[in-house]
C-alpha positions in Angstrom: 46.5 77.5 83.6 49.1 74.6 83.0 51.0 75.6 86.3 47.5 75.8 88.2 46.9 72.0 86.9 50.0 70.5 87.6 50.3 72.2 91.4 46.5 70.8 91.3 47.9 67.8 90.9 50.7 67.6 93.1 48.5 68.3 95.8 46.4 65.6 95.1 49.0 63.2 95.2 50.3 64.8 98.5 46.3 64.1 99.4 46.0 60.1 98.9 48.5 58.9 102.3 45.6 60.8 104.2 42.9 59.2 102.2 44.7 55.8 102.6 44.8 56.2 106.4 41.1 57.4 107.1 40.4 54.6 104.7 37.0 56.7 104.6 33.9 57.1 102.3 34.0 60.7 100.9 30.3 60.8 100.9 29.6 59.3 104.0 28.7 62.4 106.0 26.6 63.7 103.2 24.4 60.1 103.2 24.2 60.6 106.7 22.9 64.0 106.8 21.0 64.0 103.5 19.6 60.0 103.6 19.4 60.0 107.7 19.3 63.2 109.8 16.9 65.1 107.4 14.5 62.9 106.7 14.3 61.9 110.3 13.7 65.6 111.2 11.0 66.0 108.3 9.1 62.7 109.2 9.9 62.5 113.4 10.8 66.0 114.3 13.8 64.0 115.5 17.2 64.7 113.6 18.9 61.1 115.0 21.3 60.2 114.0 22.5 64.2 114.1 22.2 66.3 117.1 20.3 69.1 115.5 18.7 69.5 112.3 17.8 73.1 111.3 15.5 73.2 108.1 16.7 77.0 108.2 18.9 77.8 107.2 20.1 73.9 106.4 22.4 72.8 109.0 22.9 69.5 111.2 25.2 69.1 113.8 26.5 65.8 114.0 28.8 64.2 116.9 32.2 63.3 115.7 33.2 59.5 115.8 36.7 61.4 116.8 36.6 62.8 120.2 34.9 63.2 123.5 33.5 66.5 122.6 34.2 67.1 119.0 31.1 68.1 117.1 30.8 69.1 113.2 28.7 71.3 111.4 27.5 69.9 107.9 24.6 71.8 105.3 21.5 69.6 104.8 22.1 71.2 101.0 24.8 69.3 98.7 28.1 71.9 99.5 31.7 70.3 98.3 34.0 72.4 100.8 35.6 75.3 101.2 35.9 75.7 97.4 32.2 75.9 96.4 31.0 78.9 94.9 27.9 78.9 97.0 29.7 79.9 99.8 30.6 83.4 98.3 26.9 83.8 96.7 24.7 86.7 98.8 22.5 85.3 101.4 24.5 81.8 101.4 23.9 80.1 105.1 26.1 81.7 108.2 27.8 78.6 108.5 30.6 79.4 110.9 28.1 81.7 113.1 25.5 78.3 113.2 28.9 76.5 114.1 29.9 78.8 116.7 26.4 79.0 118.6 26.4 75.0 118.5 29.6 74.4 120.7 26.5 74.1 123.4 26.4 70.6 122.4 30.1 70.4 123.7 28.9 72.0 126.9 25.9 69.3 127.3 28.1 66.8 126.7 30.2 67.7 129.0 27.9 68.3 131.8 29.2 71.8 132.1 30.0 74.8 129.9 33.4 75.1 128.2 35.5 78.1 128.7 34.9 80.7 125.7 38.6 80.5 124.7 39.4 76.9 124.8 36.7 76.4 121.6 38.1 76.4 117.9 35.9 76.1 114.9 38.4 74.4 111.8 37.6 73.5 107.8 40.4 72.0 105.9 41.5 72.4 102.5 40.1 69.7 99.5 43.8 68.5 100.1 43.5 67.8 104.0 40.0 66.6 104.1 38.6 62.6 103.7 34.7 64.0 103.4 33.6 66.0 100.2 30.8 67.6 102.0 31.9 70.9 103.7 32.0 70.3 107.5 33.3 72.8 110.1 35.0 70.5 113.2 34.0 72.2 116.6 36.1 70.9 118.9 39.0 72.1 121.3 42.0 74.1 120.5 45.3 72.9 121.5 46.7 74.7 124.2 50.2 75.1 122.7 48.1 76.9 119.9 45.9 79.0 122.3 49.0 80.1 124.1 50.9 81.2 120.9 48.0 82.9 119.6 47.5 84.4 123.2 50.8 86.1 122.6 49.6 87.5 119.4 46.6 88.5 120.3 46.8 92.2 120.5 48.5 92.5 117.4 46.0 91.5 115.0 44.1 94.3 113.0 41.1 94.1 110.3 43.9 93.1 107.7 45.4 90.2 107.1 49.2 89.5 108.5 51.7 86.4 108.1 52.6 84.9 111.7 55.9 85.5 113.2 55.4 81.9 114.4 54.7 78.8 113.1 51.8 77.0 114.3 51.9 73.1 114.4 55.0 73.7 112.4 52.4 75.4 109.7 52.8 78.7 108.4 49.7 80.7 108.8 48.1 84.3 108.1 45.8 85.7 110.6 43.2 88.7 111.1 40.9 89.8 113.8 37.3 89.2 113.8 35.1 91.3 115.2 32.1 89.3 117.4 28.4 91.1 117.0 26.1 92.1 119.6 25.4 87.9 120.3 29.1 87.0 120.5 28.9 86.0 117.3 31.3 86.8 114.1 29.9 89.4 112.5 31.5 89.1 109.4 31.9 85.2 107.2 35.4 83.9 107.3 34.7 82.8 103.8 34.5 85.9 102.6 36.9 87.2 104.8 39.5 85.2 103.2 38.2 85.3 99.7 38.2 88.9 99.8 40.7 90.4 101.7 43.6 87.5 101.0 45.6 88.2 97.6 45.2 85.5 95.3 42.8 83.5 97.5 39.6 83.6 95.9 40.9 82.1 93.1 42.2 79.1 94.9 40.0 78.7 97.8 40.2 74.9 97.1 44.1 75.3 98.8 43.2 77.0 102.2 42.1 75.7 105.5 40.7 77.9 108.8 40.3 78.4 112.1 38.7 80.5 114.0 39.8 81.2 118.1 37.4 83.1 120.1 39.4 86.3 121.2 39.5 89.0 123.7 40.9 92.4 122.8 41.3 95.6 124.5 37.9 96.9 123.4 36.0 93.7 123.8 35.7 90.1 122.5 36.2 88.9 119.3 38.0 86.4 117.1 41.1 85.3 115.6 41.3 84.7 112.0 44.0 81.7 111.0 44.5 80.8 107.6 46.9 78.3 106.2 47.1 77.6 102.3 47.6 74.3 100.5 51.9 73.6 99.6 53.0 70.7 97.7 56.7 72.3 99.0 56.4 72.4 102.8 54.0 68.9 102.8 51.3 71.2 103.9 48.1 69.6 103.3 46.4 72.8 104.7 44.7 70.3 107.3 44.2 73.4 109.7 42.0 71.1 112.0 45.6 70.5 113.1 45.5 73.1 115.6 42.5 71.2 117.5 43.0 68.8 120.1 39.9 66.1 120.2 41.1 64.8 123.9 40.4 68.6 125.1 43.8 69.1 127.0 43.4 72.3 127.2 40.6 71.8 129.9 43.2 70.5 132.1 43.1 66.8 134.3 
């Protein structure tokens, strides 16, 4: 318990240049969300300032100050991060599928439809993040990233695997992710990690994800990154790292 607190600690203190840089309120998306965008949506039928506001199962969608295209995916309902309980309770919200299904607001944006494979759907850690209301960034991957994982591709099973390669100079575990009859996961990263990563569930607080659409021999699917929280490596487990906001990856 002592050794849990102190690395607890040490990440924290590894947190505050980040905090100091984004200079940010850590409950400014959830006054947005929760004081604007639902409201508006209850009263109006309009979610402004959000994109979308989905009574059910409790999302919004909310551009990204960050980004031409970045979007994030926020619950109407008060949710910390990736460390709250209520993400591992039965019938909690398919956040990452509801994230997935709104990259069409990327597509609108930009006039025309992304390709499938140059979306990625991130959360950080509670020691890579400014906001303490869990948001998923859907944004653009960075094409370094897409091409590594590219490579890696057909190598990744229904367990979970260390990377021969670092990513962003991270290291990072990875699974596949099998898409359901809408091209949708079919199965919750959350509890994909929490339950099938040793140690994880009990420190969910220190891990960050992405999730890379996929294609494998038998059809599409996903890839599964997962990066955990050191105080050793100055990894922050900010996993929205592998993103790139200024969309490179769709070329000039």
């Amino acid at each position: 318990m002592k050794k849990r607190l102190l690395q607890a600690l040490c990440l924290s203190a590894l947190l505050l240049p980040g905090l100091a840089y984004y200079a940010a309120d850590s409950d400014a998306l959830w006054r947005i969300v929760g004081e604007q965008c639902v409201p508006a949506q209850q009263a109006k039928g309009q979610p402004a300032p959000c994109a979308e506001v989905k009574l059910q199962p409790g999302v919004a969608v909310l551009k990204d100050i960050h980004g031409a295209l970045q979007y994030l995916l926020i619950p109407t309902s008060r949710v910390s991060g990736i460390e709250s309980p209520l993400l591992l309770r039965d019938g909690a919200p398919p956040y990452w599928r509801e994230a997935w299904q709104a990259r069409r607001f990327m597509d609108a944006k930009r006039g025309q439809p992304l390709p499938r494979r140059a979306v990625s759907l991130a959360i950080n850690s509670q020691y890579g993040r400014s906001q303490n209301q869990l948001h998923i960034h859907i944004s653009c991957v960075d094409r370094t990233v897409r091409q590594q994982v590219d490579d890696l591709e057909d190598s990744l099973g229904a367990a979970w695997r260390p990377l021969p390669v670092e990513l962003k100079g991270r290291a990072y575990w990875a699974r596949r992710v099998d898409a359901d009859a809408d091209g949708n996961p079919a199965v919750d990263p959350f509890r994909l990690l929490a339950d099938g990563l040793p140690g994880a569930r009990e420190e969910m607080d220190r891990y960050g994800l992405v999730l890379l659409p996929a294609d494998f021999a038998d059809g599409p699917g996903f890839a599964l990154l997962a990066t955990r929280a050191d105080i050793l490596t100055v990894n922050r487990a900010s996993a929205e790292e592998l993103q790139d906001h200024d969309c490179k990856v769709l070329g000039p």
